[in-house]
N, C-alpha and C positions, 0 to 999 in steps of 0.2 A: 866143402860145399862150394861150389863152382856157382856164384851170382853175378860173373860176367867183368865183370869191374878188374880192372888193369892199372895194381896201384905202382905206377914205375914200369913194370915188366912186360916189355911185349916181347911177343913171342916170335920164335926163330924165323917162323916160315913167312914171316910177315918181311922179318928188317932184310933175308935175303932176295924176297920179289924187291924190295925198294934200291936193295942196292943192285941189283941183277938190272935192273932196268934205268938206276943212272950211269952203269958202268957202260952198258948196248948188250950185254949178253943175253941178254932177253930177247932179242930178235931173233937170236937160234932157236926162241920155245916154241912149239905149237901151240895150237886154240886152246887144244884140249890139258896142254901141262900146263898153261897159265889158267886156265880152270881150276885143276884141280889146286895149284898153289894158293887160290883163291880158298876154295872150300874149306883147307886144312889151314887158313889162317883164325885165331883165335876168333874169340865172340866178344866186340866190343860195344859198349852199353850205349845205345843213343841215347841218354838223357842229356841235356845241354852242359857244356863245361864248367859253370859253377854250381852247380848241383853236385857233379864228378868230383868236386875239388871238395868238398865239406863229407866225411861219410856218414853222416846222422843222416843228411841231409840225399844225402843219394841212397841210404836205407829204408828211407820214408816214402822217394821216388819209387820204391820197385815195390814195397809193400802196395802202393796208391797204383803202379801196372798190372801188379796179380791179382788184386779187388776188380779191377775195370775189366782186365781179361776172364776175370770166373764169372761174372755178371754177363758179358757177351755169351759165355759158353754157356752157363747155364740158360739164360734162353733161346740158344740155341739146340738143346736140349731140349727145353718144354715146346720147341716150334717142331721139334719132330712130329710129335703126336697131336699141335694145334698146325691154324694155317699157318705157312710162311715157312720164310727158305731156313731150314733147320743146319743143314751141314755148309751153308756159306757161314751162317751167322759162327758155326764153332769154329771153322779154318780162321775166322775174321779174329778172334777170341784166342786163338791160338798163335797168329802172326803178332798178338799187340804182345801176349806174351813174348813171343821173340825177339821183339825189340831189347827185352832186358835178358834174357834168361837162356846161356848157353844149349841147354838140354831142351828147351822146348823151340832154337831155333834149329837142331836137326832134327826134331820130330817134325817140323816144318819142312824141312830137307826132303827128311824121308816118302813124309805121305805125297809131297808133290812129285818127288821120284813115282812112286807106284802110283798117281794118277796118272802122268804120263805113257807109264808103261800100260796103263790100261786103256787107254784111249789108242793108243798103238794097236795094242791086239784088236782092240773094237774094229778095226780099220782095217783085220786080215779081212779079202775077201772067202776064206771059208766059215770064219766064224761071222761076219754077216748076213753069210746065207742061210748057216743054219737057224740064226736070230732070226731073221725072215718068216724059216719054215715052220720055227715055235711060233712066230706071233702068230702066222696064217694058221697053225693048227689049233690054236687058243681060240681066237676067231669065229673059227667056222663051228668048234664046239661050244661057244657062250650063244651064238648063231641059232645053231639046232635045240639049246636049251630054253631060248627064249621064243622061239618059236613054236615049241612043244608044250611052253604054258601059253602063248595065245591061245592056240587051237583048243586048249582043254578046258580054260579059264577065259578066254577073253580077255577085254583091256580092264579086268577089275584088280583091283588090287590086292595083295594078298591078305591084308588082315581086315578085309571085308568080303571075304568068301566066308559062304555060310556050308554050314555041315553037305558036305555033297558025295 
């Protein structure tokens, strides 16, 4: 079980960016390899240094982050189907989990990956146009159906129409 905590051992890809870059050979990296040396660095636990130092006491810390994170998620959960912003409130629920928890900071990783990618594609212009051409044909048919209960009904309401 991978709960993030790093007793002694950090990991490779980390102590080589640190030495990589007091040596100068990191100047030869690009944006994108010091990116990724970034991403493929382990998952280290924000809880404060003496917390980290005691492990009862840093056990108690992430049990006290997954409570605070299922409590965001779950209402953001129940905000889906009530008012209010439901899938901020989970990503929000999600990130405090990633503060402690390996696995839920690349499921963090991940979903902001495929947000981006989606918002990308949003921004071809042929799938905005066809977006367009669904909304305008949604439109013009909510359009003609609401029109077609004026004219038949009037501005009465529906569950005060009498037998007609």
């Amino acid at each position: 079980m991978n709960t993030g905590s790093d007793r002694g051992t950090r990991g490779s890809a980390a102590d080589e960016a640190t030495t990589e870059a007091t040596t100068g050979s990191a100047a030869d990296k690009t944006a994108d390899e010091t990116a990724e040396a970034t991403e493929q660095a382990p998952h280290v636990s924000k809880a404060p240094a003496f917390i980290k130092s005691n492990r009862s006491l840093h056990l108690s810390w992430q049990v006290g982050v997954f409570i605070v994170g299922l409590a965001v998620i779950a209402a953001g959960v129940a905000m889906l189907v009530l008012p209010g912003p439901g899938w901020v409130a989970i990503f929000a629920g999600l990130a405090i989990w990633a503060t402690e928890f390996a696995w839920a900071h690349l499921v963090l990783r991940w979903t902001k990956r495929k947000v981006t990618e989606a918002a990308q594609k949003a921004l071809d212009p042929k799938v905005r146009r066809r977006n367009i051409i669904l909304t305008s044909a949604g439109l013009v048919i909510a359009g003609a159906l609401i029109g077609f209960y004026l004219w038949k009904y009037g501005l009465v309401l529906p569950w005060n129409l009498k037998d007609q």
